[in-house]
C-alpha positions as CSV (number, residue, x, y, z in Angstrom):
1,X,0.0,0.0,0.0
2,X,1.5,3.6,-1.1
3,X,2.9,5.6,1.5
4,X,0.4,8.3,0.9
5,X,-2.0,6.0,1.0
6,X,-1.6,5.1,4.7
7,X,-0.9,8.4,5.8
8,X,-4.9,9.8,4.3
9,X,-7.0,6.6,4.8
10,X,-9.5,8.1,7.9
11,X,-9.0,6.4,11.0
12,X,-12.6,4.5,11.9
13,X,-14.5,6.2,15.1
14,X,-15.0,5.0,18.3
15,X,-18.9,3.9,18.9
16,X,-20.9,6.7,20.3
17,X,-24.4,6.1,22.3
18,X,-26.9,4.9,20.4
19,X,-29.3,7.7,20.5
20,X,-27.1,10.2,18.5
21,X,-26.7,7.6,15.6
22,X,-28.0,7.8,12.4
23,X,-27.7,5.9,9.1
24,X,-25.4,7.6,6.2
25,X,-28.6,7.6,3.6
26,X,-30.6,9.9,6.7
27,X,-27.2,12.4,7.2
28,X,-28.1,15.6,8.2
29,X,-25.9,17.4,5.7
30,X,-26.0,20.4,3.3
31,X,-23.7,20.9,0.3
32,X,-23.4,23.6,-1.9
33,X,-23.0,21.7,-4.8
34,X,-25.4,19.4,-4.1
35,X,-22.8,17.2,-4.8
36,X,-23.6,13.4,-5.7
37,X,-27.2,14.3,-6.6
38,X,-27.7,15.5,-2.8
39,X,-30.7,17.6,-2.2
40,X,-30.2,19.9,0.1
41,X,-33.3,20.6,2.5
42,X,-33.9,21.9,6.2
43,X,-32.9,19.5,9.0
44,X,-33.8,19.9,12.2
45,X,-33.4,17.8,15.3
46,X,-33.8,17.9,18.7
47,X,-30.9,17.3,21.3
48,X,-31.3,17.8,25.3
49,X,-32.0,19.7,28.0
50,X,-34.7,22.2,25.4
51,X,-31.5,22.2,23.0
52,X,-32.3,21.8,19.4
53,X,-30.8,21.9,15.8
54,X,-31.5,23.4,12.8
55,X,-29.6,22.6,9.7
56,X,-29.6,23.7,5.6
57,X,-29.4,26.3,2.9
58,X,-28.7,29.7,4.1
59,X,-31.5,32.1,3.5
60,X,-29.3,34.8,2.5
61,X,-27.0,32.4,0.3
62,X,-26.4,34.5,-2.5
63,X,-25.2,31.7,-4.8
64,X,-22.2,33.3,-6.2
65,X,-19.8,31.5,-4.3
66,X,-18.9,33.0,-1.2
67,X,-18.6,30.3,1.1
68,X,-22.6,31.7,2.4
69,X,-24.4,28.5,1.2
70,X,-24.7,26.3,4.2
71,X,-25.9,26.9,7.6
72,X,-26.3,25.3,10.6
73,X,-27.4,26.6,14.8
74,X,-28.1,25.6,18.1
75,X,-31.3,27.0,19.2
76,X,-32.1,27.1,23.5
77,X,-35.6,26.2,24.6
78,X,-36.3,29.8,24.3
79,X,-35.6,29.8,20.8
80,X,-32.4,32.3,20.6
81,X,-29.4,30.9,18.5
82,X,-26.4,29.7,20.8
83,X,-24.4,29.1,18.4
84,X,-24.0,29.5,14.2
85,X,-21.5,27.9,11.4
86,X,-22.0,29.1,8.2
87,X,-19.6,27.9,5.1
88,X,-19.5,26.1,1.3
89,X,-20.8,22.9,3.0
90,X,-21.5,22.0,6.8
91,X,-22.7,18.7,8.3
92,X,-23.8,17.1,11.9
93,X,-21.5,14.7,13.2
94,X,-24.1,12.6,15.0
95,X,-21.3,9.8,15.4
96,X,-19.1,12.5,17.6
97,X,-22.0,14.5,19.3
98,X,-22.9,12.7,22.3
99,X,-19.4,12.4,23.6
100,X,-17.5,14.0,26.5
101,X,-14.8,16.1,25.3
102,X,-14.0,18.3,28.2
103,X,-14.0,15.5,30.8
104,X,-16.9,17.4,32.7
105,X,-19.5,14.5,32.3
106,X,-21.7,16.3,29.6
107,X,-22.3,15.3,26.3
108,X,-21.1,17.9,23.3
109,X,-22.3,19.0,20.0
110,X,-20.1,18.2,16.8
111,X,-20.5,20.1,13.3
112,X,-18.9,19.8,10.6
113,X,-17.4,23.4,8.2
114,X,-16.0,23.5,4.8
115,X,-12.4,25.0,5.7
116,X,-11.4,24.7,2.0
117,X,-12.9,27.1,0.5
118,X,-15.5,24.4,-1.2
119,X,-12.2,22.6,-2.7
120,X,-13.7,19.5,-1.2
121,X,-10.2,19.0,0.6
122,X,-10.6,20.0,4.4
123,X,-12.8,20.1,7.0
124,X,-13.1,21.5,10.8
125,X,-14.9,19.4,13.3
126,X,-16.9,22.5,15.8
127,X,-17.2,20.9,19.3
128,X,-19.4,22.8,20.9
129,X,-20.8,22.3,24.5
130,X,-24.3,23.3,26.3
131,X,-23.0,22.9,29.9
132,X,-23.7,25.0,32.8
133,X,-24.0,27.5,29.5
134,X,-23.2,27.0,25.9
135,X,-20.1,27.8,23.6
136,X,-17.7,26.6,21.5
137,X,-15.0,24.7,23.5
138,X,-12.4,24.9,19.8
139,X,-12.2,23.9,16.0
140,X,-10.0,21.0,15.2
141,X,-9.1,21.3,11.8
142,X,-9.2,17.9,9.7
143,X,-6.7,18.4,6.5
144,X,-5.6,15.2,7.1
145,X,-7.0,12.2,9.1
146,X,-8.6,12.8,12.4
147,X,-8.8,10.1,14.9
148,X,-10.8,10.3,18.5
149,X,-9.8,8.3,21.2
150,X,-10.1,8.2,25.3
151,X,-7.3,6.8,27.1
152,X,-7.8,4.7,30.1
153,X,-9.6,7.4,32.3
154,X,-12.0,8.0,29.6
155,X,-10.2,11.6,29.0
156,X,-10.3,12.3,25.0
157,X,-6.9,12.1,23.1
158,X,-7.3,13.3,19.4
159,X,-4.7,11.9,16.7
160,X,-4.6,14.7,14.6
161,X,-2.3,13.9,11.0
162,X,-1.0,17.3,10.1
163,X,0.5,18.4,6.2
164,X,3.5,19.6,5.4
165,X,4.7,22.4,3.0
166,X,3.8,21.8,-0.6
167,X,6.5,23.7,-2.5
168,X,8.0,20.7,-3.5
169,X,5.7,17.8,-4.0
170,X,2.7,17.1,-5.6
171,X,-0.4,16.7,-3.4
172,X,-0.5,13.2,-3.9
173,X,2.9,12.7,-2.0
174,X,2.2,15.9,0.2
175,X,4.3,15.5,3.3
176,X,2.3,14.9,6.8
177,X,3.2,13.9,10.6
178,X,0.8,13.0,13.5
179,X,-0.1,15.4,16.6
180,X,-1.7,14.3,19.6
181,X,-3.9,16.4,21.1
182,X,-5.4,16.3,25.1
183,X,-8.6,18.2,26.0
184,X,-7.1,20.7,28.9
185,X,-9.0,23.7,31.1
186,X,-11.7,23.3,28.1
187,X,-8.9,23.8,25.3
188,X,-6.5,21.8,22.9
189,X,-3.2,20.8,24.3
190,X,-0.2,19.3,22.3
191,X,1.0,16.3,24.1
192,X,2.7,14.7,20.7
193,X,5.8,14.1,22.3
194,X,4.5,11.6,25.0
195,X,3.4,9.8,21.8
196,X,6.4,9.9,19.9
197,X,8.3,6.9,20.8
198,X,4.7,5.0,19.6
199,X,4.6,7.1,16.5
200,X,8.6,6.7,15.4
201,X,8.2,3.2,15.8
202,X,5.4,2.9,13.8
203,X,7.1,4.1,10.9
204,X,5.8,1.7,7.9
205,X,7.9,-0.1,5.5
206,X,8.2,2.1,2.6
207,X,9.3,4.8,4.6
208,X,12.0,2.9,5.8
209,X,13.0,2.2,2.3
210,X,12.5,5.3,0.7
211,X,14.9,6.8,3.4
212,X,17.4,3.6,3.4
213,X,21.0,4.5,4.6
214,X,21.7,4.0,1.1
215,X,19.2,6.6,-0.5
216,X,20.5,9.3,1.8
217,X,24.2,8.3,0.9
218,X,22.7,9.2,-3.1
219,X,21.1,12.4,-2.2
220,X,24.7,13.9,-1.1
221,X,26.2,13.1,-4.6
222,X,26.8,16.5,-6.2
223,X,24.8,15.2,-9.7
224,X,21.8,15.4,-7.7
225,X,19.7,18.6,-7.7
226,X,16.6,17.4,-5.7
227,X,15.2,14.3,-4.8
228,X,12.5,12.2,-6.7
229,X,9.0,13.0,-5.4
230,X,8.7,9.9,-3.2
231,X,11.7,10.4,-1.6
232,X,10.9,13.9,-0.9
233,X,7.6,13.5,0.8
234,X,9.3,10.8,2.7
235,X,11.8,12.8,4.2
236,X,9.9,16.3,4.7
237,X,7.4,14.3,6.5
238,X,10.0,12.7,8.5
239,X,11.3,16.1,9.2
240,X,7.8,17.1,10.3
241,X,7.3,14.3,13.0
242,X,10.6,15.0,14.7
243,X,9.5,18.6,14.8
244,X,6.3,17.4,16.4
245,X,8.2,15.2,18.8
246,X,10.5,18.0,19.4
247,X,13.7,16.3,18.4
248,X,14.5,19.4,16.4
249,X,18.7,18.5,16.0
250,X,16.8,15.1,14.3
251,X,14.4,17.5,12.2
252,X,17.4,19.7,11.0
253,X,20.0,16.2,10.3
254,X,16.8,15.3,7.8
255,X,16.8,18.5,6.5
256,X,20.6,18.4,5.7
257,X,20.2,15.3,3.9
258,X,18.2,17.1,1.0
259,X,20.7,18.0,-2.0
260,X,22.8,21.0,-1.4
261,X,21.7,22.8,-4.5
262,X,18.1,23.3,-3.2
263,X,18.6,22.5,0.5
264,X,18.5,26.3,1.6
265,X,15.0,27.1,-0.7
266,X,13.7,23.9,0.8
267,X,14.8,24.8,5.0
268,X,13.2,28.7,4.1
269,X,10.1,27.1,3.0
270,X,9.8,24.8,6.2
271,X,10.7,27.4,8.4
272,X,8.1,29.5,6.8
273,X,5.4,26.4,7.5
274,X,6.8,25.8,11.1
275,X,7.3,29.0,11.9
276,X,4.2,30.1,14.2
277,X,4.5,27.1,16.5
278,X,8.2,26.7,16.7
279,X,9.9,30.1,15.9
280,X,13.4,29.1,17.1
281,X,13.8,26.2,14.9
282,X,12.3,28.5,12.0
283,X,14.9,31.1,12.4
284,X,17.8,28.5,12.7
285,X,16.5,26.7,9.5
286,X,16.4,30.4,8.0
287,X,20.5,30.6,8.5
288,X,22.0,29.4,5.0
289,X,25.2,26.6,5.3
């Protein structure tokens, strides 16, 4: 199986009660381009506690594009709107709402929002919660695979794969690395390095031969201008996870490996990616050697 192949294929779920589930051919969904013959249509459902949904085409859509088309809200008892999303296409995520992300005993509520601009690529899961009062708790943005898990104390742990730059691939070999992320004081904590001696080791077999002892000895030849696309997605993403695990000496070795003739453009453009979470590495990458 290709590289890339593992690194997209969605994770499956964890079960979620019973009473939030709904078969895929009755999804409460709405797509602006009523994609796969979809017909959108007003949804509504209700939830607890007087809470209630209300899902479909935006009244003031326009039509032209503008990311207006799709709306969905959470309605109180009273009938005022708690909460809004508004994008290209939006959906319920009746397997995730239902399920404690906050540890404080209450079930949340899960939309899904275009992030992509309608591109069909990228999604952001909305967690929001209705206990003692409601709000949204955070996005968690879904470019690549999202997993959800609890770990033995029934706290949530979210496996979250993460892309790399794309100066120097094409999407299909688009470099990615896993984060972990913990639920903390009702916000999203990176806890990737207690992870990392899982994730490294988990490190599949075309990986392992696409960055061979041997193909790294090849890249230093002075012939070589940049590596062939594989190998390139291979090692940026490589690059990426020991960022992530912060093993950033190990992220910068990788980095060196990449031909000399483009290794500077290639360091500049992952700083540039990097740079918000991990500003010291992104200026040292920025030095030229």
């Amino acid at each position: 199986m290709k590289l890339q192949t593992v690194r997209l294929a969605l994770f499956a779920l964890m079960a979620v009660p019973a009473l939030y589930a709904t078969p895929a051919s009755e999804r409460i969904a709405c797509f602006s381009d009523h994609r796969g013959g979809w017909e959108n249509r007003d949804f509504k459902r209700k939830l607890w506690d007087g809470y209630e949904i209300s899902l479909g085409p935006a009244r003031n859509s326009n039509g032209n594009g503008e990311g207006n088309d799709c709306t969905a809200a959470i309605y109180n008892l009273a009938g005022k709107v708690v909460f809004r999303t508004t994008g290209f296409n939006v959906k319920f995520d009746q397997e995730l709402t239902g399920r404690d992300f906050n540890g404080d005993g209450k079930p949340e509520v899960v939309f899904q929002t275009d992030s992509g601009g309608g591109m069909h690529c990228c999604w952001a899961y909305n967690v929001i919660s209705l206990s003692p009062n409601p709000r949204k708790l955070f996005d968690i943005e879904a470019a690549g695979a999202v997993e959800f898990k609890t770990d033995d104390h029934g706290n949530m742990i979210i496996w979250q794969l993460r892309p790399g730059p794309t100066d120097f691939t094409t999407e299909a070999q688009r470099p990615f690395a896993k984060k972990v992320l913990r639920v903390r004081d009702e916000k999203l904590i990176d806890v990737t390095p207690q992870y990392c001696a899982q994730i490294l080791a988990a490190n599949d077999e075309e990986e392992r031969r696409l960055l061979s002892p041997e193909k790294m000895t090849q890249l230093a030849a002075p012939n070589i201008k940049q590596p062939d696309e594989a190998t390139a997605g291979a090692l940026l993403s490589r690059a990426l996870q020991k960022v992530f695990c912060h093993k950033f000496d190990e992220a910068v070795a990788d980095l060196n490996f990449w031909p000399r003739a483009s290794r500077n453009e290639v360091k500049a453009a992952f700083a540039v990616w990097i740079r918000n979470d991990y500003p010291n590495l992104a200026a040292r990458l920025m030095t030229p050697n």
